[in-house]
FITOR-933176 format. One record per atom (N, C-alpha, C): residue number from 1; residue in one letter; atom name; x, y, z. Coordinates in Angstrom, 2 decimals, m for minus. Atoms other than C-alpha are relative to their C-alpha. Layout:
<sites>
<site><i>NUM</i><aa>A</aa><at>CA</at><c1>X</c1><c2>Y</c2><c3>Z</c3></site>
...
</sites>
This chain:
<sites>
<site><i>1</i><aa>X</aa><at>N</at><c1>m0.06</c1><c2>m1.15</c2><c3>0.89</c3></site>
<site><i>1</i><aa>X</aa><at>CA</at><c1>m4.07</c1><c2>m15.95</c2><c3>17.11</c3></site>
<site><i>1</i><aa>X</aa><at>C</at><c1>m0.41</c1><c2>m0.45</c2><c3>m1.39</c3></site>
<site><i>2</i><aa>X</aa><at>N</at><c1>0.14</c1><c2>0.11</c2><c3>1.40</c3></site>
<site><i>2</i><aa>X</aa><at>CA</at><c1>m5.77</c1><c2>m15.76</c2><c3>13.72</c3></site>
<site><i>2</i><aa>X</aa><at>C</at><c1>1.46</c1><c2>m0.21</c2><c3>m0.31</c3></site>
<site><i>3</i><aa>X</aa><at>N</at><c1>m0.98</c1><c2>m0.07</c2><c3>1.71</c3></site>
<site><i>3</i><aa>X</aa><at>CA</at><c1>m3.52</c1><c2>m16.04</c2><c3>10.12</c3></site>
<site><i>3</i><aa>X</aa><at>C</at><c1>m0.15</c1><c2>1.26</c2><c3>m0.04</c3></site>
<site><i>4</i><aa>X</aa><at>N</at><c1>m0.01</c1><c2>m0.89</c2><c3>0.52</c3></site>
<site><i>4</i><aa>X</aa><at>CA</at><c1>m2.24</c1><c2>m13.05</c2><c3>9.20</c3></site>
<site><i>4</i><aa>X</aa><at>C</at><c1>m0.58</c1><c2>0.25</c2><c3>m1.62</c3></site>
<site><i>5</i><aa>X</aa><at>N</at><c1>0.59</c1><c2>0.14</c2><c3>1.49</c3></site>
<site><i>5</i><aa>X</aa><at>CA</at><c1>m3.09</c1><c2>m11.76</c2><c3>5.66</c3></site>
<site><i>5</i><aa>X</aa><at>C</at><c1>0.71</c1><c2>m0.12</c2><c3>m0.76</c3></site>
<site><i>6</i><aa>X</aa><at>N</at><c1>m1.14</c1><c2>0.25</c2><c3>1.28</c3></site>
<site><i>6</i><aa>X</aa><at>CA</at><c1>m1.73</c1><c2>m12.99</c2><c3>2.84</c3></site>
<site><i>6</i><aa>X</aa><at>C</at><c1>1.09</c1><c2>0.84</c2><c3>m0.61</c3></site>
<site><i>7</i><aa>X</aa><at>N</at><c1>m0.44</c1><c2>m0.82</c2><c3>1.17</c3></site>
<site><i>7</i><aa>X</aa><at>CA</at><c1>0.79</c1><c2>m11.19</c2><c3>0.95</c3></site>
<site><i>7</i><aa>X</aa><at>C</at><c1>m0.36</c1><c2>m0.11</c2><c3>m1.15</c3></site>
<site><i>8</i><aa>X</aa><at>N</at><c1>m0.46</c1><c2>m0.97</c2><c3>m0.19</c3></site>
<site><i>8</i><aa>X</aa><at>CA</at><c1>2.19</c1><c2>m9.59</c2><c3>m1.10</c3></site>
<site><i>8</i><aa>X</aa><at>C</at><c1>m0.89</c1><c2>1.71</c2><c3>0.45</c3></site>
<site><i>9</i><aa>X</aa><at>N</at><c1>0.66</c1><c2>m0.96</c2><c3>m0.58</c3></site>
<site><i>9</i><aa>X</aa><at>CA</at><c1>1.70</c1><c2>m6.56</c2><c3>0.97</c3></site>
<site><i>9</i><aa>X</aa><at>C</at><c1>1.13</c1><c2>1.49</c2><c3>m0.66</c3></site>
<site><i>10</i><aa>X</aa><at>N</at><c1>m0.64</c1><c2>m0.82</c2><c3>0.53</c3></site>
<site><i>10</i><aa>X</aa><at>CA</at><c1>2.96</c1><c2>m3.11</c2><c3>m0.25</c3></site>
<site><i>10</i><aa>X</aa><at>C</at><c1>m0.19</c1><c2>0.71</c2><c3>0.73</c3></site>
<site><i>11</i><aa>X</aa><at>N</at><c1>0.02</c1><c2>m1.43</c2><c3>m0.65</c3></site>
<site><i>11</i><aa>X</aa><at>CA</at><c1>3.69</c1><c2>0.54</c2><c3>0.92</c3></site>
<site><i>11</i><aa>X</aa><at>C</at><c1>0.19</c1><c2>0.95</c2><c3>m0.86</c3></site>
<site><i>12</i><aa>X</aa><at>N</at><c1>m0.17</c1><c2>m1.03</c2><c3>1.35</c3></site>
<site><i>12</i><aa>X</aa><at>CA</at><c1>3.14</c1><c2>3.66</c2><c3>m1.00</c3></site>
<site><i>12</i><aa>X</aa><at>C</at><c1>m0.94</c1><c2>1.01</c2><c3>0.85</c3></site>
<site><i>13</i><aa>X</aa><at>N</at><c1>0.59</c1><c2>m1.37</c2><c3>m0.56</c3></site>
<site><i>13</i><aa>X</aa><at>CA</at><c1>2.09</c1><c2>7.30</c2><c3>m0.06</c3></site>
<site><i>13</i><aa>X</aa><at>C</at><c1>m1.66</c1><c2>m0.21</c2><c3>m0.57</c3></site>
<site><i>14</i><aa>X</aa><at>N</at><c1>1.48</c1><c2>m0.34</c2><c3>0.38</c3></site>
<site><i>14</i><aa>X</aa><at>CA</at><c1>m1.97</c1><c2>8.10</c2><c3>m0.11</c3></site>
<site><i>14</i><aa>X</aa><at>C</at><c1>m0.39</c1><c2>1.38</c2><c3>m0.46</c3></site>
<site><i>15</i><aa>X</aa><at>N</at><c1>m0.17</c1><c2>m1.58</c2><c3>0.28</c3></site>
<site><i>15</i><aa>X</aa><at>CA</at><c1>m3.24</c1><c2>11.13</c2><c3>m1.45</c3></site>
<site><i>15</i><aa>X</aa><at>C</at><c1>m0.30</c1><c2>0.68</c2><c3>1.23</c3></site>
<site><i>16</i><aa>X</aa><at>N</at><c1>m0.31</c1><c2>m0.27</c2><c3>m1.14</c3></site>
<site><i>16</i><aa>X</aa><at>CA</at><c1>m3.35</c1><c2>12.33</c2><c3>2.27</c3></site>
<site><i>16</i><aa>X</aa><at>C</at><c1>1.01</c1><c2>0.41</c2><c3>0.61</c3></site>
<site><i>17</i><aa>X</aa><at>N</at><c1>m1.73</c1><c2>m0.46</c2><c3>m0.78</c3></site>
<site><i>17</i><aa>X</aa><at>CA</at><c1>0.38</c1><c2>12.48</c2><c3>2.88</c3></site>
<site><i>17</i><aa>X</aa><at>C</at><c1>0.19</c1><c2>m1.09</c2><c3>0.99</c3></site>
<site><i>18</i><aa>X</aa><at>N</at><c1>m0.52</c1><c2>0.92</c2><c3>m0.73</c3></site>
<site><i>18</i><aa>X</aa><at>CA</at><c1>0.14</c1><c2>9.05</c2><c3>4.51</c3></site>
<site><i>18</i><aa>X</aa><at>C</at><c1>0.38</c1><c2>m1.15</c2><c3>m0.31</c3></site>
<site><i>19</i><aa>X</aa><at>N</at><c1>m0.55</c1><c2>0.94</c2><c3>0.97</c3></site>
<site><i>19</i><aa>X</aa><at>CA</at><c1>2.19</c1><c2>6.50</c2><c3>4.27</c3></site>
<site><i>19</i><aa>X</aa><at>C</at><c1>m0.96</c1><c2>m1.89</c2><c3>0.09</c3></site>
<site><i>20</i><aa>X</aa><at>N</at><c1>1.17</c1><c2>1.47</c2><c3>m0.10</c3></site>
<site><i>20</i><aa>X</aa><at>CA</at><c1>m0.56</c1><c2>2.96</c2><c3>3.51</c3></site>
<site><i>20</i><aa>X</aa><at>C</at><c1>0.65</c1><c2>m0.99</c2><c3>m0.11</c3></site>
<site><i>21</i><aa>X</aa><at>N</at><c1>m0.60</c1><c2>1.45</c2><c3>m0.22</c3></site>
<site><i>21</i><aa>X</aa><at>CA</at><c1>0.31</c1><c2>m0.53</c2><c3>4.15</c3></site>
<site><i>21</i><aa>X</aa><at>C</at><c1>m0.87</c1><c2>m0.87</c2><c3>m0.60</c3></site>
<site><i>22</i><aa>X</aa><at>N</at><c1>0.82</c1><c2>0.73</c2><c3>0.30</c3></site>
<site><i>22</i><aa>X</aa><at>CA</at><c1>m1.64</c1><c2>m2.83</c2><c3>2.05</c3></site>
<site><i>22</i><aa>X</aa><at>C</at><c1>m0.22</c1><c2>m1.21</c2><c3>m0.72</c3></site>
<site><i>23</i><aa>X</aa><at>N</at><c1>1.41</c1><c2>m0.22</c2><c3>m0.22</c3></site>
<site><i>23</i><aa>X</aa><at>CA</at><c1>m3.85</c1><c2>m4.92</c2><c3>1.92</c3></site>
<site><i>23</i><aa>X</aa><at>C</at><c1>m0.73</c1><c2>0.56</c2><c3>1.05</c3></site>
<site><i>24</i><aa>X</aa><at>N</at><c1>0.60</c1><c2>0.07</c2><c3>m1.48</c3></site>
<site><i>24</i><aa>X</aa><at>CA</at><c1>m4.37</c1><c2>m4.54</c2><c3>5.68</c3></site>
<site><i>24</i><aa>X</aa><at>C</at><c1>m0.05</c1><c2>1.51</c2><c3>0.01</c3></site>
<site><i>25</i><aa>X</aa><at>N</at><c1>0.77</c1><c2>m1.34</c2><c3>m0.08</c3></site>
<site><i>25</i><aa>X</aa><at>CA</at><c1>m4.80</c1><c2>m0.84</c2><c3>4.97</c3></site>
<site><i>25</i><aa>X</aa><at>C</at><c1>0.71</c1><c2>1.07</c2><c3>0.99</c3></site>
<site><i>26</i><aa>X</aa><at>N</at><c1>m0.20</c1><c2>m1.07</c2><c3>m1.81</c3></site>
<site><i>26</i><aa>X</aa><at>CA</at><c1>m2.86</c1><c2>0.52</c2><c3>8.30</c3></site>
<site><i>26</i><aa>X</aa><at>C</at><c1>1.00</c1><c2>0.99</c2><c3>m0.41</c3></site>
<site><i>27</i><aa>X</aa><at>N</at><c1>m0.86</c1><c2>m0.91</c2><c3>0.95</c3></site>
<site><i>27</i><aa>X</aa><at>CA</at><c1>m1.34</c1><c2>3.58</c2><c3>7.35</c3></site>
<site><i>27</i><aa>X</aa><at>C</at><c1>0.53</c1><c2>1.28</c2><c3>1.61</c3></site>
<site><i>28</i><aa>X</aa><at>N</at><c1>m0.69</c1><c2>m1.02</c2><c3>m1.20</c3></site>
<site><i>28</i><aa>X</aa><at>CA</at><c1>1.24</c1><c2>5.91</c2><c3>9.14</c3></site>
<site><i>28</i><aa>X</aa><at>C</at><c1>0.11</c1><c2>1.23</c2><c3>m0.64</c3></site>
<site><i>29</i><aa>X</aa><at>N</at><c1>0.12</c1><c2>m1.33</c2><c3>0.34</c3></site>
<site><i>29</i><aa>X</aa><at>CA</at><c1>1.29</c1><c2>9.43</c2><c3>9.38</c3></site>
<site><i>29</i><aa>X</aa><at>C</at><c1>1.85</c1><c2>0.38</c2><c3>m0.22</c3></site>
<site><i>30</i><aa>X</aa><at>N</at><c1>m1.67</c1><c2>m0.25</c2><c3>0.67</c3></site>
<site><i>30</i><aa>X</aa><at>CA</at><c1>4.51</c1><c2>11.19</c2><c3>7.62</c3></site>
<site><i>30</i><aa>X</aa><at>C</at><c1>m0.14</c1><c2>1.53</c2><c3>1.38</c3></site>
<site><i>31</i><aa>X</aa><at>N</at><c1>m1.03</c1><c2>m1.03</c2><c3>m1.05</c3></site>
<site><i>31</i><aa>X</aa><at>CA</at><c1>5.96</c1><c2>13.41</c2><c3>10.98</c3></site>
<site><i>31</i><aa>X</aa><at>C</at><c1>1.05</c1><c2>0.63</c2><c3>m0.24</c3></site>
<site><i>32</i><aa>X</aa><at>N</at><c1>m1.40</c1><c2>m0.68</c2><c3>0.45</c3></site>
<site><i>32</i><aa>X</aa><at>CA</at><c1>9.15</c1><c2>14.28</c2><c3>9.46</c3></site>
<site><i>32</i><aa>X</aa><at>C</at><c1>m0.10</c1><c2>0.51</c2><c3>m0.57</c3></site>
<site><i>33</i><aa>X</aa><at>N</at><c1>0.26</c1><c2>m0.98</c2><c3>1.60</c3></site>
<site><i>33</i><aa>X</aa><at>CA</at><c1>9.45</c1><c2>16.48</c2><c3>6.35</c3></site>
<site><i>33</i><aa>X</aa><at>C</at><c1>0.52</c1><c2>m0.63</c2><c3>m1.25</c3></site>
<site><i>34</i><aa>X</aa><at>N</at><c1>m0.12</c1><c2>0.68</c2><c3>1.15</c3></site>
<site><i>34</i><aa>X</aa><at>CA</at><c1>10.61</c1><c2>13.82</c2><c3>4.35</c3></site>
<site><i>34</i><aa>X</aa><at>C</at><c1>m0.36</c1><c2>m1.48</c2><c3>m0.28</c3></site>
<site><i>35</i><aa>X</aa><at>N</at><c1>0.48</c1><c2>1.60</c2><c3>m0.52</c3></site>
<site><i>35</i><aa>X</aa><at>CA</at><c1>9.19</c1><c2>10.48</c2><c3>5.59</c3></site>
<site><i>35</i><aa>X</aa><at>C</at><c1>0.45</c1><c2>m0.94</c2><c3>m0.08</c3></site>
<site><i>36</i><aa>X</aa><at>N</at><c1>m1.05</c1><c2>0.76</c2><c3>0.40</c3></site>
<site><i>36</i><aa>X</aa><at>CA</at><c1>12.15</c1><c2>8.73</c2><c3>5.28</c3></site>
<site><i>36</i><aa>X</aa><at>C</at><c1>m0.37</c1><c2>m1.17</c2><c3>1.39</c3></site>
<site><i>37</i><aa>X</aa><at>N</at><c1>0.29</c1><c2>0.62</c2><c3>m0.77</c3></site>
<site><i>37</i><aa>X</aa><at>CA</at><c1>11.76</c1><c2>7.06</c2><c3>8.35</c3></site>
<site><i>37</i><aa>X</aa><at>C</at><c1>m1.19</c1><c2>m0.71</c2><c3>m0.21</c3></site>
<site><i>38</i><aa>X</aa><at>N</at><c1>1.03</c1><c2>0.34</c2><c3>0.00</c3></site>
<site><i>38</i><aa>X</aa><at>CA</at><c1>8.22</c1><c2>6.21</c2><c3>8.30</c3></site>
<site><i>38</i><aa>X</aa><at>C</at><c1>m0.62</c1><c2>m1.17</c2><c3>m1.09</c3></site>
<site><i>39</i><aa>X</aa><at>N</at><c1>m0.27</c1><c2>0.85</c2><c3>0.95</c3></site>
<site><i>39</i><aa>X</aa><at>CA</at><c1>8.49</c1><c2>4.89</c2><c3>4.71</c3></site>
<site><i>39</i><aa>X</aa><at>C</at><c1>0.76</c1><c2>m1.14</c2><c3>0.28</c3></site>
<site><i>40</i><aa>X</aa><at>N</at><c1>m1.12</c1><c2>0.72</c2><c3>m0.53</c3></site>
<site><i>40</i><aa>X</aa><at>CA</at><c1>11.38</c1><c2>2.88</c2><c3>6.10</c3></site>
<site><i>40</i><aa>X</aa><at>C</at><c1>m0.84</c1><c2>m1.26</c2><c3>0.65</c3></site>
<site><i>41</i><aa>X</aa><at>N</at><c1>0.80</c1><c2>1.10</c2><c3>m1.08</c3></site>
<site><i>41</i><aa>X</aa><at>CA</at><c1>9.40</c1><c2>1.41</c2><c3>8.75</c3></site>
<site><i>41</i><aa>X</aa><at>C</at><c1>m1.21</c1><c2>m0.55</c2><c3>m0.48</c3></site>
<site><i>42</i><aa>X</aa><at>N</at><c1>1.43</c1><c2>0.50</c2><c3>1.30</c3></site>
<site><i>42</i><aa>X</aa><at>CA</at><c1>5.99</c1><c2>0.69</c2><c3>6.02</c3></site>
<site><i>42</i><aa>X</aa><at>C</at><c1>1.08</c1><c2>m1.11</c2><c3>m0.71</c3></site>
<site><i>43</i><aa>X</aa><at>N</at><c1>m0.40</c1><c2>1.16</c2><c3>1.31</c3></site>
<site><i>43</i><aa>X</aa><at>CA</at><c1>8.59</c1><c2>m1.15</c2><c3>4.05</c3></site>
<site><i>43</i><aa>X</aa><at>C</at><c1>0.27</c1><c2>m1.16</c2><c3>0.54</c3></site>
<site><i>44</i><aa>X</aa><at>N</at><c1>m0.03</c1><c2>1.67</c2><c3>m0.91</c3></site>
<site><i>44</i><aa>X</aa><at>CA</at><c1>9.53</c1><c2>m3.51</c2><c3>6.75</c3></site>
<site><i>44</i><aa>X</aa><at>C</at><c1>m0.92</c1><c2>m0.36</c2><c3>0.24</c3></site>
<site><i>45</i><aa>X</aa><at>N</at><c1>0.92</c1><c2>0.29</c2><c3>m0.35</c3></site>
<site><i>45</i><aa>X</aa><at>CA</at><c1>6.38</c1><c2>m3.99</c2><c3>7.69</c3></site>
<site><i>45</i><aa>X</aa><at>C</at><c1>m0.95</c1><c2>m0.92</c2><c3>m1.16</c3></site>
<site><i>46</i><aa>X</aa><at>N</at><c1>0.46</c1><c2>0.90</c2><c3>1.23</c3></site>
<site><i>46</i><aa>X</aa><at>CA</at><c1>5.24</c1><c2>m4.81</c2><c3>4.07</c3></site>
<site><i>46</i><aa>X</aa><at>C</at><c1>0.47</c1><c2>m1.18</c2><c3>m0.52</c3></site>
<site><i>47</i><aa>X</aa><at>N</at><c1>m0.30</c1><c2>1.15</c2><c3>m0.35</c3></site>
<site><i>47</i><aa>X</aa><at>CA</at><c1>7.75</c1><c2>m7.09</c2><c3>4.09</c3></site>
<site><i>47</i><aa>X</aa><at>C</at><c1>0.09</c1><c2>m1.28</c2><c3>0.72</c3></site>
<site><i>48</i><aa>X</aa><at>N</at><c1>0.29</c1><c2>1.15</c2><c3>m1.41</c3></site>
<site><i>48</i><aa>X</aa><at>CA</at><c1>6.90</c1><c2>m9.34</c2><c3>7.12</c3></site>
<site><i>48</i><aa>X</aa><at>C</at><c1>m0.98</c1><c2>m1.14</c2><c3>m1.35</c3></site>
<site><i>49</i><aa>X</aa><at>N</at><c1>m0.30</c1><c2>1.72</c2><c3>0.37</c3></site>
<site><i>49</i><aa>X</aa><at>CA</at><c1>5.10</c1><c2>m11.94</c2><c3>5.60</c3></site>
<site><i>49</i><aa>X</aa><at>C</at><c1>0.96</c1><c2>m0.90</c2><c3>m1.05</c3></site>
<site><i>50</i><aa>X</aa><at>N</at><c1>m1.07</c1><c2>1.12</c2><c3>0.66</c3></site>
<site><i>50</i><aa>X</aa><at>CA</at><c1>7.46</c1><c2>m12.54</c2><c3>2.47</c3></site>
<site><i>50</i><aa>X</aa><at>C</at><c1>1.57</c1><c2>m0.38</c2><c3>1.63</c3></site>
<site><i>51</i><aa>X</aa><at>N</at><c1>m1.83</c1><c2>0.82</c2><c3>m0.64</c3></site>
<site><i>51</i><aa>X</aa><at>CA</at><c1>10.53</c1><c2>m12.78</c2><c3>5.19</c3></site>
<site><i>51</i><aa>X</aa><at>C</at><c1>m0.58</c1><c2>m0.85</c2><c3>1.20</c3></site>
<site><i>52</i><aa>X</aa><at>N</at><c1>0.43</c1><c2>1.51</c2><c3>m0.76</c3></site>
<site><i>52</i><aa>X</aa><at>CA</at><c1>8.23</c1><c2>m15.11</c2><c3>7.36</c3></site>
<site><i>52</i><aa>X</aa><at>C</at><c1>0.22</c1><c2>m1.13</c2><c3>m0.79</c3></site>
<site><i>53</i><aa>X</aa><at>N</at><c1>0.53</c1><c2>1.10</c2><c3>1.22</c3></site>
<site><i>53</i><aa>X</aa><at>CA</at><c1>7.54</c1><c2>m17.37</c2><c3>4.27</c3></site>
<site><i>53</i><aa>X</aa><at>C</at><c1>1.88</c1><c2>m0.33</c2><c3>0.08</c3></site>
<site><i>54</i><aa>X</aa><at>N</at><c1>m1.31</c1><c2>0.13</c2><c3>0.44</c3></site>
<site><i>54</i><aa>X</aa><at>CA</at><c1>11.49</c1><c2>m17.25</c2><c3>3.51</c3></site>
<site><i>54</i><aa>X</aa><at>C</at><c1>0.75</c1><c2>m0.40</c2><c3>1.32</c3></site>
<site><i>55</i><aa>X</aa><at>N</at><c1>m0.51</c1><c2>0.16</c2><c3>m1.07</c3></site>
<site><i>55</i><aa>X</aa><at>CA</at><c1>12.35</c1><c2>m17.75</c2><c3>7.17</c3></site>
<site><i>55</i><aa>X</aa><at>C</at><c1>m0.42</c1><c2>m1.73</c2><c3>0.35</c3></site>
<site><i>56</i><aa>X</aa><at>N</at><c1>1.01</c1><c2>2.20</c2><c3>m0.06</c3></site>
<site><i>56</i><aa>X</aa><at>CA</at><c1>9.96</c1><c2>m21.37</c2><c3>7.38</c3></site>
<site><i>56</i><aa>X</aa><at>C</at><c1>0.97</c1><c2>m0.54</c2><c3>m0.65</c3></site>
<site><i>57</i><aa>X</aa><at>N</at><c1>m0.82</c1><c2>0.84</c2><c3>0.59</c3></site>
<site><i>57</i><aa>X</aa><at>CA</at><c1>11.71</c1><c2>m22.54</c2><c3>4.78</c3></site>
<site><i>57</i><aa>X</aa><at>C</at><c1>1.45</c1><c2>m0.19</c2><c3>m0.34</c3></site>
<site><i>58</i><aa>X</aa><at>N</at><c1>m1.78</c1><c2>0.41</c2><c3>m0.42</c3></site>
<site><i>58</i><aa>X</aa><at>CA</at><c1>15.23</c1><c2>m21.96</c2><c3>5.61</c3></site>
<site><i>58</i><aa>X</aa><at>C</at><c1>m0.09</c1><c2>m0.59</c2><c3>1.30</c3></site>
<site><i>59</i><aa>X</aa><at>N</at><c1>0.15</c1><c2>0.57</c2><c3>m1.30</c3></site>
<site><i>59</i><aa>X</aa><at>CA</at><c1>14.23</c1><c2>m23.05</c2><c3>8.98</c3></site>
<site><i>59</i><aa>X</aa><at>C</at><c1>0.01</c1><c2>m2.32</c2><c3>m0.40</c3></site>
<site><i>60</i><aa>X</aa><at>N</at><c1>m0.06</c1><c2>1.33</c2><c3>0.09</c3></site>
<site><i>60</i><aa>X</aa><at>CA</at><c1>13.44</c1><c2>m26.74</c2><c3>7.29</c3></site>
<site><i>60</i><aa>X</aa><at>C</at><c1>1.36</c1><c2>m0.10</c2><c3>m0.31</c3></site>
<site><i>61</i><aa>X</aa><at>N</at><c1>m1.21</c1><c2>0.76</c2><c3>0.03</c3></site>
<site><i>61</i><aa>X</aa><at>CA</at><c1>17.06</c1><c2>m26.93</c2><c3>6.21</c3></site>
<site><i>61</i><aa>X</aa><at>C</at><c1>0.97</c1><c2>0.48</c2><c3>0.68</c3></site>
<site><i>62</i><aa>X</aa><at>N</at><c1>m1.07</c1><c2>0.01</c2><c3>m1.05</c3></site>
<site><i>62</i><aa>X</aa><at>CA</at><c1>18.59</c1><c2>m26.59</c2><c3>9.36</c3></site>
<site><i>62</i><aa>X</aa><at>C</at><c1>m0.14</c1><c2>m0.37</c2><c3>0.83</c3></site>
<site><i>63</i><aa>X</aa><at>N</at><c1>0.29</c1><c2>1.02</c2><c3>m0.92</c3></site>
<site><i>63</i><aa>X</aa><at>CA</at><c1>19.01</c1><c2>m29.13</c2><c3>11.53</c3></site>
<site><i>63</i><aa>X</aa><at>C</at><c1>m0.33</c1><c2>0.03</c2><c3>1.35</c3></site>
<site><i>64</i><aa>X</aa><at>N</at><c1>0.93</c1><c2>m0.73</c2><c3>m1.06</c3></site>
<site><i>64</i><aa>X</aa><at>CA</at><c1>17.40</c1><c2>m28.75</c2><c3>14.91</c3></site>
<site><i>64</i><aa>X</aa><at>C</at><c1>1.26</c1><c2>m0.17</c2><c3>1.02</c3></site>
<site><i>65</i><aa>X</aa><at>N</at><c1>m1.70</c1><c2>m0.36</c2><c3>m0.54</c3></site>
<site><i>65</i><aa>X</aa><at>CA</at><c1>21.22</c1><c2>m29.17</c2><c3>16.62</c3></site>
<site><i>65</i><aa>X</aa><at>C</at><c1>0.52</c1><c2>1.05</c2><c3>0.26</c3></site>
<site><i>66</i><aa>X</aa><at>N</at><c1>m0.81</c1><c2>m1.47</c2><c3>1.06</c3></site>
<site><i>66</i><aa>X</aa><at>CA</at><c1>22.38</c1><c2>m25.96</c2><c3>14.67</c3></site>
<site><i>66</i><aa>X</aa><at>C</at><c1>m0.33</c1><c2>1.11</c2><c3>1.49</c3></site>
<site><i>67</i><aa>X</aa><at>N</at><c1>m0.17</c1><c2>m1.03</c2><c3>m0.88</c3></site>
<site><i>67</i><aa>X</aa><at>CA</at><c1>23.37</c1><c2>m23.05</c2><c3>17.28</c3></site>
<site><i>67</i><aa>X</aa><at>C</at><c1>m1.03</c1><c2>0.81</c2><c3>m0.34</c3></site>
<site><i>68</i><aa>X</aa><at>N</at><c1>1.02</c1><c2>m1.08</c2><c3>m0.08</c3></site>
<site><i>68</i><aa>X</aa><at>CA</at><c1>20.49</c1><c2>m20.99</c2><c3>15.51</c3></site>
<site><i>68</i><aa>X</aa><at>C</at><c1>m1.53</c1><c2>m0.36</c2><c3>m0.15</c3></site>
<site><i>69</i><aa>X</aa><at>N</at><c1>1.41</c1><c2>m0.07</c2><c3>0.12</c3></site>
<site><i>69</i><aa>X</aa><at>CA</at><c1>17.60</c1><c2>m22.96</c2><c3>15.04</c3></site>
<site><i>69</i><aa>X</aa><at>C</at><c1>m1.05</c1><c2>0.11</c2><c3>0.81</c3></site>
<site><i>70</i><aa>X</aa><at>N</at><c1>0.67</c1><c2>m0.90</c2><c3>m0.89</c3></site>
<site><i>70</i><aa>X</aa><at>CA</at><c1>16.48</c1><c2>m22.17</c2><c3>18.44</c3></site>
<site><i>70</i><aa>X</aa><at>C</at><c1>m0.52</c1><c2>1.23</c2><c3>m0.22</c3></site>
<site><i>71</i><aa>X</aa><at>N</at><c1>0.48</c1><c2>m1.44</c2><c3>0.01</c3></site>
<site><i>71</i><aa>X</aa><at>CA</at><c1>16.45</c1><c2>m18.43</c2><c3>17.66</c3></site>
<site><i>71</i><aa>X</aa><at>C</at><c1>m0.81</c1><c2>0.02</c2><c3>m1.02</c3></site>
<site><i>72</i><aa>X</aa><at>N</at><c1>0.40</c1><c2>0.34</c2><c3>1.18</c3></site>
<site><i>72</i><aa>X</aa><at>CA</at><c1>15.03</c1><c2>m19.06</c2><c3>14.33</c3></site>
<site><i>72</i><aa>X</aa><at>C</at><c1>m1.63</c1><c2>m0.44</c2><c3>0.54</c3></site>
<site><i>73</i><aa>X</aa><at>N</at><c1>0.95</c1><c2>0.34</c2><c3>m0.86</c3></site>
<site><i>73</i><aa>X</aa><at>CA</at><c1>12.04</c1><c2>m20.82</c2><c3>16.14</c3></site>
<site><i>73</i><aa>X</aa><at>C</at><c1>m0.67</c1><c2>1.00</c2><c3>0.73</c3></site>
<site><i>74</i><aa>X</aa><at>N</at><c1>0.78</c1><c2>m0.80</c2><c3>m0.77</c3></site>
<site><i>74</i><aa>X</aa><at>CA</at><c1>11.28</c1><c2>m18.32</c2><c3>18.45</c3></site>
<site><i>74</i><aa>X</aa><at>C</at><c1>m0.37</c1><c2>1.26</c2><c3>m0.57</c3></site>
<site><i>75</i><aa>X</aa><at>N</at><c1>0.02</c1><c2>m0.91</c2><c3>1.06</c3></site>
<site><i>75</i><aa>X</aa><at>CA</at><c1>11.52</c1><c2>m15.93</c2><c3>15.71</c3></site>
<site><i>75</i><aa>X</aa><at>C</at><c1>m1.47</c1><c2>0.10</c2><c3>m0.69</c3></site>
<site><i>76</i><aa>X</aa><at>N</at><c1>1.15</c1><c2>0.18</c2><c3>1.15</c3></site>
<site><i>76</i><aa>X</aa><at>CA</at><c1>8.92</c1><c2>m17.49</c2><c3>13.61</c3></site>
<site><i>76</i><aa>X</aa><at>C</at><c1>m1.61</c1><c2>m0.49</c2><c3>0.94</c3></site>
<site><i>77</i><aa>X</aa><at>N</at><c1>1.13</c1><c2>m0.16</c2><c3>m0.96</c3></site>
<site><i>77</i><aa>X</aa><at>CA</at><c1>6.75</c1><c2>m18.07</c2><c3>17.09</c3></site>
<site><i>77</i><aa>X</aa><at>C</at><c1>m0.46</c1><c2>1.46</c2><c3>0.40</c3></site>
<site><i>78</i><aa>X</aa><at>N</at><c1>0.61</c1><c2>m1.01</c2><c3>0.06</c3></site>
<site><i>78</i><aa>X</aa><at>CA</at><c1>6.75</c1><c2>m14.47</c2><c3>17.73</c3></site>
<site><i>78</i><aa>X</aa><at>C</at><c1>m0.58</c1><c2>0.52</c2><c3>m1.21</c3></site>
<site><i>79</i><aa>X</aa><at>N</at><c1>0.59</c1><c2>m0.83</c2><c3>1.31</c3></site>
<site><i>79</i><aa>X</aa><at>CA</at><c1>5.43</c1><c2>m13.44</c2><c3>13.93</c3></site>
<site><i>79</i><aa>X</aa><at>C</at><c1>m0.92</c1><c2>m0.77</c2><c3>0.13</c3></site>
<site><i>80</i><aa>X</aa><at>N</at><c1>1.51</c1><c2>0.69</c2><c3>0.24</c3></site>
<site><i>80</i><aa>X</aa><at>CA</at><c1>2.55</c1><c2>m16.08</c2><c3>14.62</c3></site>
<site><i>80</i><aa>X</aa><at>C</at><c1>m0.75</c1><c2>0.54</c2><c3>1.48</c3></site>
<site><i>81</i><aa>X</aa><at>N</at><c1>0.30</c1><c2>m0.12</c2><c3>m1.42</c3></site>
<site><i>81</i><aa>X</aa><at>CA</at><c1>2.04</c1><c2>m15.08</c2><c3>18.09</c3></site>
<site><i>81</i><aa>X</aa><at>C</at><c1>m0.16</c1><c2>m1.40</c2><c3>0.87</c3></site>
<site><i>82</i><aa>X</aa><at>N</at><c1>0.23</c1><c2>1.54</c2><c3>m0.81</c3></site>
<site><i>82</i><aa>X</aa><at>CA</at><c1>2.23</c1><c2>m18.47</c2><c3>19.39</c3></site>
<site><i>82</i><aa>X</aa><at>C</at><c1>1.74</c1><c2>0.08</c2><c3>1.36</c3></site>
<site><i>83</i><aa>X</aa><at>N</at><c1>m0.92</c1><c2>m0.42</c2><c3>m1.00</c3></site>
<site><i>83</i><aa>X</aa><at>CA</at><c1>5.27</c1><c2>m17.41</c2><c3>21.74</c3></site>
<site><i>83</i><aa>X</aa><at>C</at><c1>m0.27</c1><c2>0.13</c2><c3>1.69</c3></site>
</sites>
């Protein structure tokens, strides 16, 4: 699997009424009447690579013993697709 794209990535309405994800551009349509949801789900999404970046490097300080750095691992293999 390629590198994803760099952050920081943002979310913000288009003049369309949809909600854009960007840089990568991918934008969801507002279904509800207040797009609470949709926004919701753009914001996590804009967030993925900072809470990859922040996930690596709590991952180095925890010792590979630790009850979670298994999950932690497979965590940061599914956001690369290497899983």
């Amino acid at each position: 699997m390629s590198k994803h794209t760099p952050g920081p990535w943002t979310a913000d309405w288009d003049d369309n009424g949809f909600i854009c994800i960007d840089p990568i551009r991918a934008c969801i349509p507002n279904v509800n009447d207040d797009g609470g949801i949709e926004m919701a789900n753009a914001l996590l999404i804009a967030a993925a690579p900072d809470l990859l970046e922040m996930l690596k490097r709590a991952r180095k300080r925890i010792p590979d013993e630790s009850n979670i750095a298994a999950p932690i691992d497979a965590v940061i293999a599914k956001a690369e697709g290497t899983k």
